[in-house]
N, C-alpha and C positions, 0 to 999 in steps of 0.2 A: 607722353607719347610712347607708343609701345612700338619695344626695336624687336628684330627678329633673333633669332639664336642667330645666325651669320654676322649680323650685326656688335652682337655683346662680344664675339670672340677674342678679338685683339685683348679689350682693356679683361676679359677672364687671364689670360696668358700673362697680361702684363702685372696683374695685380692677383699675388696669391689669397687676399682676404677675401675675394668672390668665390666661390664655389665652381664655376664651370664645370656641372655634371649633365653629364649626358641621360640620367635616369632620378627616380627617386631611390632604389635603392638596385642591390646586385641581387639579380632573378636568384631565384631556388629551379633546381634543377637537377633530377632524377634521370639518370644513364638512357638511353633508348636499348630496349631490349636483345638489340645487335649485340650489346656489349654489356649482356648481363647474361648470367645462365651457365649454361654447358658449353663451351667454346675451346677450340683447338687451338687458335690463334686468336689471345684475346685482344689483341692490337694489329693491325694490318699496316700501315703507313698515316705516317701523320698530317697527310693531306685528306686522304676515303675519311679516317676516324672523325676530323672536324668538322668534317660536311655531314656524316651523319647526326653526332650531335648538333650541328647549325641547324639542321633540316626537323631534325625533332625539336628543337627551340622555337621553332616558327609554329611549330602542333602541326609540324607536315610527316606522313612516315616516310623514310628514307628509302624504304625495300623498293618504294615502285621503280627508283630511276637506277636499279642494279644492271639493266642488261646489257650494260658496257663490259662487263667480268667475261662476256663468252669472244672478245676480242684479244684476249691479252694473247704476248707473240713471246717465244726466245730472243732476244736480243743481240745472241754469241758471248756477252759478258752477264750478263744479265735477264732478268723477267722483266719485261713490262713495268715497270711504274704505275700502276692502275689508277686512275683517277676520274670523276665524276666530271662528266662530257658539260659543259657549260651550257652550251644547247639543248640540251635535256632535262635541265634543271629547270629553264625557262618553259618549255615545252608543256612539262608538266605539272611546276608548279607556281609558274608565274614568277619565280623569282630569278632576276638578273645579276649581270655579277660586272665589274666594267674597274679597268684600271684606277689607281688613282694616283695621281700627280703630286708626286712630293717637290713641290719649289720652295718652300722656307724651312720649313721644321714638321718633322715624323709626331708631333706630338699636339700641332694644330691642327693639321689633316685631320688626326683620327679624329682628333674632337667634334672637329666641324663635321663629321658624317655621323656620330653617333649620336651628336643634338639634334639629326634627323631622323633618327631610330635606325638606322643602319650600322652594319657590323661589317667590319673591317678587317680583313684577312693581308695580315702582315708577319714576311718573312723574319722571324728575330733568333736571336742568338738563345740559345738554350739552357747555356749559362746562368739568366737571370730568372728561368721559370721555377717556383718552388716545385710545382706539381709533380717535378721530375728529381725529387730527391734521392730514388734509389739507383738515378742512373746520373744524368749528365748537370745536375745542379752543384756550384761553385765546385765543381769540377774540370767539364770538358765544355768544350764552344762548339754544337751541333745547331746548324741551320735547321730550323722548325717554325709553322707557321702556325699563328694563333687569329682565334677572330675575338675579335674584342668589339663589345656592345654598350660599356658601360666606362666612364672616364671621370673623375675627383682628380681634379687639379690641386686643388686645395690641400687635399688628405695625400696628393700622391700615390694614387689607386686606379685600378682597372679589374673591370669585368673581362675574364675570356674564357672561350674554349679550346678545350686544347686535346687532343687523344682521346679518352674517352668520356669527357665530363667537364663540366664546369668550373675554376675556380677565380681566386684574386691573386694579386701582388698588391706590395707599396712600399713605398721609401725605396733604398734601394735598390729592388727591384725593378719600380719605375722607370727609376731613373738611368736604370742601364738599356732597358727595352725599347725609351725612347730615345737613346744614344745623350743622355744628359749628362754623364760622367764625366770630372774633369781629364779623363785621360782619350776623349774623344776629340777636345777641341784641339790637340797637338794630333790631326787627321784631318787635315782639311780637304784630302784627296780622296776620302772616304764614300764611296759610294752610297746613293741613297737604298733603302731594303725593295724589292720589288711590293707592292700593297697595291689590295683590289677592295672594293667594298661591293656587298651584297644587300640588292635590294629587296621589296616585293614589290612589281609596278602591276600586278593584278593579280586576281584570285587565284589559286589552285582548285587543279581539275579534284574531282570528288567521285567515289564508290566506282560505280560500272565504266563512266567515260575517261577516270583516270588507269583503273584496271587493260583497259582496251588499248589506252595508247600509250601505254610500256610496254603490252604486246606487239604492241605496230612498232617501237623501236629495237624490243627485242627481234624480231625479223630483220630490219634495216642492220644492226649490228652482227648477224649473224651472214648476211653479205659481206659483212669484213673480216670476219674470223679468217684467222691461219690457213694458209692452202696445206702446208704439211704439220702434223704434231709437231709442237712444239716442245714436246717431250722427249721424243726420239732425238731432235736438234742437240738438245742438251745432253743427250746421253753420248751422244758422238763427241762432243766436246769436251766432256767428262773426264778423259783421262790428262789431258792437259791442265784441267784446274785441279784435278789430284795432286799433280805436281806442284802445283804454285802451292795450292795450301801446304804443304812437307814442308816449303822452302821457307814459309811467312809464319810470324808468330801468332799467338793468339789474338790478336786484335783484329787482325786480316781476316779470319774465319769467323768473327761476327758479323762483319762485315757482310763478309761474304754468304754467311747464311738468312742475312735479312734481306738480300737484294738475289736470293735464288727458291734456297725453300720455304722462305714467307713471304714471300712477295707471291710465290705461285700456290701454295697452300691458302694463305687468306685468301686470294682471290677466289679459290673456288668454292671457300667455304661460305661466300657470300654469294656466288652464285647459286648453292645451293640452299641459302636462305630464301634468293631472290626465288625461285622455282615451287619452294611450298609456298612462298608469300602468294604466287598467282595459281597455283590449285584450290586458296584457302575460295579466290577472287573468280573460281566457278571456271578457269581454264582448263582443259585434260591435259597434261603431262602426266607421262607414264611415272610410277615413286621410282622406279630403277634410276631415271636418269638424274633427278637430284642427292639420288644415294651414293652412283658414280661418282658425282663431283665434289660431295663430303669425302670418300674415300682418296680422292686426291691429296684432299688438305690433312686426315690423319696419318698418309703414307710418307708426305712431306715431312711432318715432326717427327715420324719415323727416322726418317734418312739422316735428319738432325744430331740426333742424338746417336746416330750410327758411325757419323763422321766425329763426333766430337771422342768416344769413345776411342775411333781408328786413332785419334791423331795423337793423341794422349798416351797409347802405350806403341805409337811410333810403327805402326801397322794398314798398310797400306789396304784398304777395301773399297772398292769399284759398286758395292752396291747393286751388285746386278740384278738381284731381287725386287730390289724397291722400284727399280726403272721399269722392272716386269709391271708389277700391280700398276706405276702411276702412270705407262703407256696406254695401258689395256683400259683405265679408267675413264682416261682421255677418250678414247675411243668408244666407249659408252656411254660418252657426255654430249658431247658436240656435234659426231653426223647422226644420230639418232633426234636429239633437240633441232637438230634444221630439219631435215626430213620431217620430222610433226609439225611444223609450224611453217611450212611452203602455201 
């Protein structure tokens, strides 16, 4: 009698000599060109980073569904958190994305979705990723989400993506990502991770009709864009987190610089991906205004290293230069790009 992969699950979990894999083997996988080349900010946030490599995993390109980047807002502590609108993704390329329901074990779930060939975007601890050796591996515990497509129960292995690229875990690893550590079961009040899994329930749009309706969202999104610079916002703000960073040691200032000048720099350097990607796609945008919004994202790593320099020899700089150029840029980014596309 033939059972279904839903079927075989339990006795996979319960008996490590089956195999329970979700694949025949772990894809091969070459960066998507977002995240290859000449780049200012070659990481953005590890939620955009996944989705573009998920979206070139699927042999979808990523640039169409960028025209969320001309949304992002000041936040008074913060930029925007940018991330790839779930409705848009569906929109245009047929792939859905929908919670998933952890009620026994974070390590059935995945499975059971990825014996369906779906990939599974789970919140995990940072700690157990190798990929992140020069930064927060069996070192530091940063929340970060990976999608994982590929599962060896057997071997204690997993396929994911993670930032910019593809890789594995196991042993170990595994075993902490899916919380199977013996120092988890003294946690029994431990929360489950937030986890979603992404589908394809139908085709992706293709050439002229997918080119057309990222313009039709970049319009709709640009009804949402910022009524005031978001750039001025923060420059008014500016002298007050001067002060905190004086006051906080170095760790506060990475912080801080990845949730102000890269959070707002990558974003527009994808925006200004996304702008040649639709001139390549026969749209007329002026080259000024994709150039403005590069110049945003190198005047950002600018300021970066402007502050890091200030704080270092205990010298107070306001920057008021940099807020020149990344205002003025703003402003030859956004009511210029609405105005052409009314």
């Amino acid at each position: 009698m033939n059972r279904s992969p839903a079927s075989v699950l339990p006795s996979v979990l319960a008996n490590s000599s089956l195999p329970g894999r979700s694949g025949a083997q772990l894809r091969e996988h070459v960066s998507h060109t977002l995240h290859q080349g000449e780049r200012v900010w070659q990481e953005t946030n590890c939620y955009v980073d996944l989705w573009i490599e998920l979206l070139h995993g699927f042999g979808l390109d990523p640039r169409a569904a960028l025209a969320f980047t001309v949304t992002q807002d000041f936040e008074d502590d913060q930029f925007t958190f940018f991330k790839f609108p779930l409705g848009d993704l569906d929109h245009l390329y047929g792939t859905q994305v929908q919670e998933l329901a952890i009620y026994d074990s974070l390590e059935a779930r995945v499975l059971a979705q990825t014996l369906r060939g779906h990939t599974v975007l789970v919140e995990v601890d940072g700690y157990y990723l190798p990929d992140t050796r020069a930064t927060s591996y069996r070192r530091e515990h940063p929340k970060t989400t990976i999608g994982i497509d590929f599962v060896d129960t057997a071997a204690r292995r997993i396929g994911y993506f993670h930032n910019t690229g593809y890789h594995q875990l196991e042993g170990e690893d595994y075993d902490g990502v899916f919380r199977k550590l013996p120092h988890f079961a003294a946690l029994p009040d431990l929360l489950f991770p937030y986890v979603e899994f992404a589908k394809q329930a139908r085709p992706a749009l293709e050439g002229t009709a997918l080119a057309q309706a990222s313009a039709q969202l970049l319009r709709a999104h640009l009804e949402r864009r910022p009524l005031i610079n978001p750039i001025s916002q923060w420059r008014a703000a500016f002298p007050a987190h001067l002060d905190t960073l004086f006051e906080r040691d170095e760790a506060y200032f990475h912080l801080y610089s990845f949730n102000l000048m890269r959070q707002l720099g990558a974003n527009f350097e994808l925006l200004s991906k996304y702008l040649l990607w639709l001139c390549a796609q026969g749209i007329e945008i002026a080259p000024t205004i994709p150039a403005a919004a590069q110049c945003i994202a190198s005047e950002s790593m600018v300021m970066q290293f402007r502050l890091i320099r200030a704080i270092a020899r205990g010298r107070r700089d306001p920057c008021e230069d940099c807020f020149d150029v990344l205002e003025s840029a703003y402003e030859k980014t956004l009511p210029p790009l609405a105005a052409l596309l009314r």
